[in-house]
C-alpha positions as CSV (number, residue, x, y, z in Angstrom):
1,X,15.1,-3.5,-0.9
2,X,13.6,-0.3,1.0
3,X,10.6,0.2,3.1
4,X,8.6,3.0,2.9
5,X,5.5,3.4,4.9
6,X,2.4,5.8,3.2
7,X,-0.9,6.7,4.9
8,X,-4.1,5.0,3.6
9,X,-7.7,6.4,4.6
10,X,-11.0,5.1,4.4
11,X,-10.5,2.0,5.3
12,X,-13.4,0.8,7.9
13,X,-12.6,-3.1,8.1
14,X,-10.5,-6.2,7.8
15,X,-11.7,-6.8,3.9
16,X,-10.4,-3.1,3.1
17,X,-7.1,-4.8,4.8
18,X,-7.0,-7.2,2.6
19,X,-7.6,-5.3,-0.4
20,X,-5.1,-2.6,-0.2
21,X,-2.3,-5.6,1.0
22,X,-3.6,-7.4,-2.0
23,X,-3.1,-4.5,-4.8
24,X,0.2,-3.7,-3.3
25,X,1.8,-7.3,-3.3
26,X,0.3,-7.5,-6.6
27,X,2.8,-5.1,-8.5
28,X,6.0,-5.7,-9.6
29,X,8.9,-5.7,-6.9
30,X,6.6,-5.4,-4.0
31,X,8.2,-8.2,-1.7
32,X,5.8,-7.5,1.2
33,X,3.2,-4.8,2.6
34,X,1.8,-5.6,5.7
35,X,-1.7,-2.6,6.0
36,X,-2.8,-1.5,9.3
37,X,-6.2,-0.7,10.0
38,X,-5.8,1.0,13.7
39,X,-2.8,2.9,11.7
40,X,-4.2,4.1,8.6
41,X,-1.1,3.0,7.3
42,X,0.9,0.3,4.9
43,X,4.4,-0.5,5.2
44,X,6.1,-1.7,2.4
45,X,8.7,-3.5,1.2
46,X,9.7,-2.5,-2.6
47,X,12.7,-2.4,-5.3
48,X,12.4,1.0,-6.2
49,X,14.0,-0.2,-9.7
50,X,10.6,-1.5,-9.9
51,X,8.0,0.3,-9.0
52,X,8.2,3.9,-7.2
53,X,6.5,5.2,-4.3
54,X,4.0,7.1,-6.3
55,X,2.7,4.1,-8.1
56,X,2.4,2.5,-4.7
57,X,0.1,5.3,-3.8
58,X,-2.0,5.3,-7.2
59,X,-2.3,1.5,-6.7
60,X,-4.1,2.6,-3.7
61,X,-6.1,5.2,-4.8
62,X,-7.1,2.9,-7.9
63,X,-8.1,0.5,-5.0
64,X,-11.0,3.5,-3.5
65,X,-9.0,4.4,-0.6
66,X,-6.7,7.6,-0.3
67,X,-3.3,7.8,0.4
68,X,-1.9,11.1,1.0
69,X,2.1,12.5,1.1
């Protein structure tokens, strides 16, 4: 597994929270991604046979927040 941690703005509350953890433990070989609101941030717990960091990212995008390199 490897953990990688990418920035997500526009989140203003715990239901954005939710959202964004649930789009990213919704894709394939996500194991966890815990979202901090305070942090503008996700950490996350992927196989990167699986799914790349990039599609992380466009999962949150898709989701109506940004994430940014």
């Amino acid at each position: 597994m490897t953990e990688v941690t990418i920035k997500v703005s526009g989140m203003s509350c715990g239901g954005c929270v939710r959202n964004v953890t649930g789009v990213l433990k919704a894709l394939p070989g996500v194991t966890d991604a815990e979202v901090s609101l305070d942090e503008g941030q996700a950490r996350v717990s992927f196989d990167p046979g699986a799914v790349s960091v990039d599609q992380l990212r466009q999962a949150v995008i898709d989701a109506g927040f940004d994430s940014e390199e």
